[in-house]
N, C-alpha and C positions, 0 to 999 in steps of 0.2 A: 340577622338583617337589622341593618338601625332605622329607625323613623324616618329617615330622609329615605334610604332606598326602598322602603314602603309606600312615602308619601310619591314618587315616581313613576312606582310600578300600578298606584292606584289611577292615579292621573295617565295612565296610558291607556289602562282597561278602561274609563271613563272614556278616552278620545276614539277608544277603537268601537267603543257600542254608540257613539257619536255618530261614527263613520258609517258603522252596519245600518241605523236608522235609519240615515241620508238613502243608502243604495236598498232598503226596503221600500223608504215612503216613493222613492223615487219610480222604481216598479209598480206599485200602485198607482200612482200618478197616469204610468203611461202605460195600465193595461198590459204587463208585463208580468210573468209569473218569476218572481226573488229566488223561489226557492231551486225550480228550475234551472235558471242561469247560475244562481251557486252550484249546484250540484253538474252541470257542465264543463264550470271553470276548474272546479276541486276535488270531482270526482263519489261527491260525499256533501249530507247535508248537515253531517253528525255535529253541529258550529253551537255552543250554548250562546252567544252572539247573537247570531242569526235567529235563534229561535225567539230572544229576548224579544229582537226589534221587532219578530211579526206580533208578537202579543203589546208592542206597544203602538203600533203602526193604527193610524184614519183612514178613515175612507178619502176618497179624491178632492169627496166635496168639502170635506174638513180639513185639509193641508194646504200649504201653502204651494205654488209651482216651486220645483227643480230645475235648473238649467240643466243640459248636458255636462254643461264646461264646470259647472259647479260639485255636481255628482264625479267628476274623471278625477277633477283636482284633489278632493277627498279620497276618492280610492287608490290616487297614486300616491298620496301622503303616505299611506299604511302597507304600500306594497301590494295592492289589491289589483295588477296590471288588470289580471287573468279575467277578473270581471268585467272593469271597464270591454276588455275584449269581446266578451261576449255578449254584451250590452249591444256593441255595434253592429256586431252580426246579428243580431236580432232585429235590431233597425232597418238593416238592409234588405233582410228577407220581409219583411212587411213594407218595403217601400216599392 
C-alpha cells in the first residue's frame, strides 16, 4: 500500500470516529442510551469506534446541542441509515 492509499484510508477512520462522536454526544444530549440503539441497529456492540467515542464523549452540560438533521446527515454520510433509524423510533416512543 503506498502513502497515498494510507493517507485515505486514515482520513476515513478519522471521519468515521467523527461521525461515531456526533451520534454518541448526540445521545447524551438527548438522554438516549448509544449503546443501546447501536446494538439494536447492528445487533452487536462489538464497534472499537463506538467504544472510542464513549470514552471521549461530555456530559450534556459540557457539549454543544445537536440538531437532528445534523446528527441524520452524518450518519448517512457513512452509511449509518440503521441508526439514524432507530434514533427515530426512539423519539417516537418517548413522544
Amino acid at each position: 500500500m503506498d502513502n497515498r492509499e494510507e493517507k485515505i484510508i486514515q482520513s476515513f477512520q478519522q471521519d468515521e470516529q467523527m461521525m461515531a462522536m456526533v451520534f454518541v454526544q448526540y445521545c447524551i444530549n438527548q438522554a438516549l442510551d448509544p449503546v443501546e440503539i447501536y446494538r439494536r441497529a447492528y445487533g452487536s456492540t462489538d464497534s472499537t469506534v463506538l467504544h472510542r467515542a464513549l470514552e471521549l464523549a461530555v456530559s450534556k452540560e459540557e457539549a454543544g446541542p445537536i440538531e437532528k438533521e445534523t446528527l441524520y446527515a452524518v450518519l448517512s454520510m457513512y452509511g449509518n441509515e440503521a441508526l439514524a433509524e432507530e434514533i427515530e423510533k426512539t423519539n417516537r416512543k418517548e413522544e
